[in-house]
C-alpha positions in Angstrom: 32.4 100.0 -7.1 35.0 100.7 -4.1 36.2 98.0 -1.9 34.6 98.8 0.9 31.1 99.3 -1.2 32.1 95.5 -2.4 33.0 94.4 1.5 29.5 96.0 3.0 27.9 94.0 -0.3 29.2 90.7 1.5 28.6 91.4 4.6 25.0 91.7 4.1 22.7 88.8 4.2 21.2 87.9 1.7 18.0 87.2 0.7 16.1 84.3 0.5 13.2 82.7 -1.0 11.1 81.1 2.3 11.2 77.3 2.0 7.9 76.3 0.0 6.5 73.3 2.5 5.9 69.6 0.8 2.7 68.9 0.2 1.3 65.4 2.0 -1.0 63.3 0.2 -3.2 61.1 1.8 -4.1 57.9 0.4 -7.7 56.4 1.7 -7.4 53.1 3.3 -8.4 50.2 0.5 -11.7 48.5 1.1 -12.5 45.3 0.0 -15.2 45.6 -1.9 -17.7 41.7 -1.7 -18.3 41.2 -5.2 -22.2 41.5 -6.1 -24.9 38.8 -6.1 -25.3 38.4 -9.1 -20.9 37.5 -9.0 -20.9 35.1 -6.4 -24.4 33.5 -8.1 -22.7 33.1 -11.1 -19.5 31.3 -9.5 -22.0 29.2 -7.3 -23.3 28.0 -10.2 -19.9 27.1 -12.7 -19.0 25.3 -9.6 -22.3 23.2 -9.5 -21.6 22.9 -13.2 -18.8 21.6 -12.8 -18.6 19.1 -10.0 -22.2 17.9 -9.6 -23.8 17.9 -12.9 -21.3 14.9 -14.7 -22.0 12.2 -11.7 -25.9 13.0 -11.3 -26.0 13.0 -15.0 -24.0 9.7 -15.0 -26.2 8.4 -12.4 -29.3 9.5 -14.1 -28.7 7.3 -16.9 -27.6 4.6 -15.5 -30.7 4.1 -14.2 -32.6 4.8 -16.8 -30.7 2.0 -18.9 -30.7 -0.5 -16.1 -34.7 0.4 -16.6 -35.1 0.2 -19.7 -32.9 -3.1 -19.8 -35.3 -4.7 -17.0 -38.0 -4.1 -19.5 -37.0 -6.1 -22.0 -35.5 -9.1 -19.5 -37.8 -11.3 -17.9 -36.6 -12.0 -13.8 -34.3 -9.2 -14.0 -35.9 -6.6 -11.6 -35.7 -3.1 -12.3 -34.9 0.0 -10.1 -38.0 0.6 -8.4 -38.4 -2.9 -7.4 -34.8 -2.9 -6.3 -35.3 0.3 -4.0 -38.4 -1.3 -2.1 -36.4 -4.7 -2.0 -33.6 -2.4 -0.4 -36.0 -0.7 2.2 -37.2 -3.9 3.3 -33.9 -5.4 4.1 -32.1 -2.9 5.6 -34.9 -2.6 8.2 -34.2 -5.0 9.9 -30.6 -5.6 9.0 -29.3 -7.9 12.0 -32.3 -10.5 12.3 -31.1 -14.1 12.7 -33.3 -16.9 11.8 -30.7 -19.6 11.7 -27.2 -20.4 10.5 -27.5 -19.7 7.3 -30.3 -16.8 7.4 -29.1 -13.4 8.8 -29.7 -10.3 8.2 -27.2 -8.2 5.8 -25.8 -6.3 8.5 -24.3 -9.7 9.7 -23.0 -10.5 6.6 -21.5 -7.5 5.9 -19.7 -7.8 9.6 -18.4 -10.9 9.2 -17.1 -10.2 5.5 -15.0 -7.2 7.1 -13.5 -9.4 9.5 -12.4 -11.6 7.6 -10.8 -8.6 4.9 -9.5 -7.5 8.0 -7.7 -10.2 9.5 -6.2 -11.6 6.1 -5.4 -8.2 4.8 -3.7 -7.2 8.4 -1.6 -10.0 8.4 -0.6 -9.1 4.7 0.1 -5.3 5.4 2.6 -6.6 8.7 4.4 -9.6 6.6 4.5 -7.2 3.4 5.6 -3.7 4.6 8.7 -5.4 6.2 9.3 -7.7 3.6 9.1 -5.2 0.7 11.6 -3.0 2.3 14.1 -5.8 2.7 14.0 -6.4 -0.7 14.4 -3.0 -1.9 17.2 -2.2 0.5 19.0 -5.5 0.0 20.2 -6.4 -3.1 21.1 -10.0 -2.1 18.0 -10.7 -0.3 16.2 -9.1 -3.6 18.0 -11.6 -5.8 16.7 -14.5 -3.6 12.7 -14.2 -3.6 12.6 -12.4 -6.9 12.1 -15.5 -8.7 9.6 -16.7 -6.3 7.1 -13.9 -6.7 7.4 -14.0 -9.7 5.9 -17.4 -9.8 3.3 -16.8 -7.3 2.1 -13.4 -7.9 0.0 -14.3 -11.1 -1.7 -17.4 -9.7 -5.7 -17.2 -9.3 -6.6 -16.5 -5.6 -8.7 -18.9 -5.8 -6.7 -21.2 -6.7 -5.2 -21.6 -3.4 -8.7 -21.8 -1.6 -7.9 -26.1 -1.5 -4.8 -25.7 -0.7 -6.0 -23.6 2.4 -8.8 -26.2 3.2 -6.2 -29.0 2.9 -4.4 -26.9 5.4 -6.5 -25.6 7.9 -9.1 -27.9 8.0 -11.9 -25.3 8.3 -13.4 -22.9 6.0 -13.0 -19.5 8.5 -9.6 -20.0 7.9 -9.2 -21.3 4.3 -11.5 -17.8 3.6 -8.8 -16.0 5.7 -5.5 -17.5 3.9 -6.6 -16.6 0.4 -7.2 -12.8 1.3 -4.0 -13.0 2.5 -2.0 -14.5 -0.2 -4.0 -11.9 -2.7 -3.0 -8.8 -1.1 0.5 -9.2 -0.5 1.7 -9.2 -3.5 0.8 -5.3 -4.4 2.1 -4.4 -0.9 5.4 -6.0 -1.2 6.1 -4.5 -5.0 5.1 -1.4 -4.3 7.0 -1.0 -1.2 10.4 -2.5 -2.9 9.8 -0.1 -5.4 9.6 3.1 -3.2 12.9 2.0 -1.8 14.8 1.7 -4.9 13.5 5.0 -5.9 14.8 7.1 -2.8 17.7 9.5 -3.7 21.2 8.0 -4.0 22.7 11.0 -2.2 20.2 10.4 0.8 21.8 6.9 0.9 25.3 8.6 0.4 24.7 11.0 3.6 23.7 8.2 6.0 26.8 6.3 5.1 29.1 9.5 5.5 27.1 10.3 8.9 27.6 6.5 9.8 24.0 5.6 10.4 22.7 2.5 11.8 20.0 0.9 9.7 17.7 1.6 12.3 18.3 5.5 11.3 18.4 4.8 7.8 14.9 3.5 8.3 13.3 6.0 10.1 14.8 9.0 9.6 15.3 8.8 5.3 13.6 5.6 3.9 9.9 5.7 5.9 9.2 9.0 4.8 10.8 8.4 1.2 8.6 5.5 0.5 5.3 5.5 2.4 3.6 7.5 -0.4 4.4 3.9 -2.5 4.0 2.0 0.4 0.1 3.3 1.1 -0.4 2.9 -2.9 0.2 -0.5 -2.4 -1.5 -0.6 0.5 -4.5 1.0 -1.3 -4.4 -2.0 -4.1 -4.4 -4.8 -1.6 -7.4 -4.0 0.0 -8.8 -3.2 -3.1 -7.4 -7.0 -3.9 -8.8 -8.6 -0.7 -12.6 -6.9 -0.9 -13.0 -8.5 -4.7 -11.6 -11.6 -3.6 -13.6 -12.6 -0.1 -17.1 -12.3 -2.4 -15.5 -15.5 -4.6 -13.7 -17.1 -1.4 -17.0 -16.8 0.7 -19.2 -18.5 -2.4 -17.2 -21.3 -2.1 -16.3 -21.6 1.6 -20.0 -21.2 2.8 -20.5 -19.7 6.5 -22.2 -15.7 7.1 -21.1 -13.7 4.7 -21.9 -11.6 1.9 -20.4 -13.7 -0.7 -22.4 -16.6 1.2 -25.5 -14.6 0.7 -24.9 -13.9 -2.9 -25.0 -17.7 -2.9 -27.8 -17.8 -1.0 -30.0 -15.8 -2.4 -29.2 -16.9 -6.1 -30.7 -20.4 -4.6 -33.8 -18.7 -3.6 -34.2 -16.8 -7.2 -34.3 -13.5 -5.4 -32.0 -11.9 -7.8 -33.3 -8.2 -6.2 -30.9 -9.2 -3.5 -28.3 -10.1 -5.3 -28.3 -6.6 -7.2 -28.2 -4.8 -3.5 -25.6 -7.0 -2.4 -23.4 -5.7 -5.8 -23.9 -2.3 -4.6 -22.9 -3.4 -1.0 -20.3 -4.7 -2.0 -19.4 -1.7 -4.5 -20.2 1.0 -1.9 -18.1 -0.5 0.7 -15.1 -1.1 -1.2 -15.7 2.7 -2.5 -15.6 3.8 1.2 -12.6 1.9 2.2 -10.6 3.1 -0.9 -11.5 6.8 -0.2 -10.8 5.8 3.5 -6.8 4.6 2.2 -6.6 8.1 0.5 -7.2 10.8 3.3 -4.4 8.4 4.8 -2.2 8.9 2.2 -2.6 12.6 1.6 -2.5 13.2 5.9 1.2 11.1 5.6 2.2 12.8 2.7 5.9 13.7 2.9 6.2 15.8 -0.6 
């Protein structure tokens, strides 16, 4: 081949394959597909299984034992006689006939008033105290040995000493609530203090924060969850304790009408008043929870 042959051979264009174009796939939108009846029955009913079954069946034969025990017990009444006992009282819960005769409602009212005012001044005292001795080594030292002393005594053991005091039994009823619940508040708050993060502590004294600072901003958070526990077991603490303190102290009450009705032989009432008693202390503890998990820090 000549040069120029090879030159024109170059100078040509060449050519080319055309460009083969890309194909494009389209994907169909995904659509959630509800799972069939016969799926969502069959979780429906693992889930009733699960979480209803055990306390009805726990229920169930509770009953049938307290029955079957009220059969073989003479004056012990049995369920039945219990439930129409229980309809006729709570229909007319707030009658007063006297004094000493009022209706459960009453009772119940006056009982929570006194939890409340003995277990409020407890939880105000307490709270504070509990984080002075947790924060304060010193000040821990000091009443250490004196709740040691005092935490194991009986609660009612200082009902006379509250009589001898106060002169009346409203009050006497009130002070041994209140020296029965503070113990678990105070503990368990000193406790969530010693248990907050030395390097929180070692942060705030870098930053140089006042104790006020130190308080809100890093120890509140840090202990309430122990604080609210302990909260939680003082109440739980004062509700067993006004049913003794109110036996002995007399006055409206539902301890009082325990008493009272025990003196009339009407032991039906006295089985209602144990689930009062039980029921409300159930609500108040369930009550102390939602608290605790709506303040929960963690």
């Amino acid at each position: 081949m000549t040069v120029l042959a090879m030159k024109k051979t170059l100078d040509s264009p060449q050519q080319t394959e055309p460009k083969s174009e890309k194909a494009v796939v389209i994907i169909p939108p995904v659509i959630a597909v509800p799972p069939p009846a016969a799926s969502r029955f069959a979780d429906t009913g693992r889930w009733v299984v699960r979480i209803l079954v055990p306390p009805v069946l726990g229920l169930v034969l509770f009953v049938l034992l307290w029955a079957l025990i009220s059969k073989g017990s003479e004056g012990l009444p049995g369920p039945h006689e219990t439930w129409l006992s229980a309809v006729e009282l709570f229909s007319d819960p707030f009658y007063v006939n006297g004094p000493n005769d009022q209706g459960i409602g009453w009772n119940i009212l006056h009982s929570l008033e006194r939890v409340g005012l003995g277990f409020g001044m407890a939880a105000l005292i307490g709270i504070p105290l509990g984080f002075m001795i947790g924060r304060f080594a010193f000040f821990n030292g000091m009443t250490a040995p004196i709740i040691s002393l005092l935490r194991p005594v009986s609660p009612l053991a200082w009902l006379p000493i509250g009589l001898l005091v106060f002169k009346e039994a409203q009050p006497a009823a009130v002070w041994v609530i209140f020296i029965s619940s503070i113990w678990p508040i105070i503990i368990n708050t000193a406790v969530g203090v010693t248990k907050v993060p030395q390097d929180y502590m070692n942060v705030a004294r870098v930053l140089n924060l006042s104790e006020w600072k130190i308080f809100t901003k890093i120890l509140f958070p840090a202990v309430l969850p122990y604080t609210l526990t302990g909260v939680r077991l003082g109440l739980g603490v004062a509700w067993l304790v006004i049913v003794a303190a109110e036996m002995l102290t007399g006055g409206v009450g539902i301890g009082f009408w325990v008493w009272y009705e025990w003196n009339n032989l009407n032991v039906a009432h006295i089985i209602i008043a144990i689930f009062v008693v039980g029921i409300i202390g159930l609500l108040l503890e369930q009550l102390l929870l939602l608290m605790a998990r709506r303040f929960n820090y963690e």
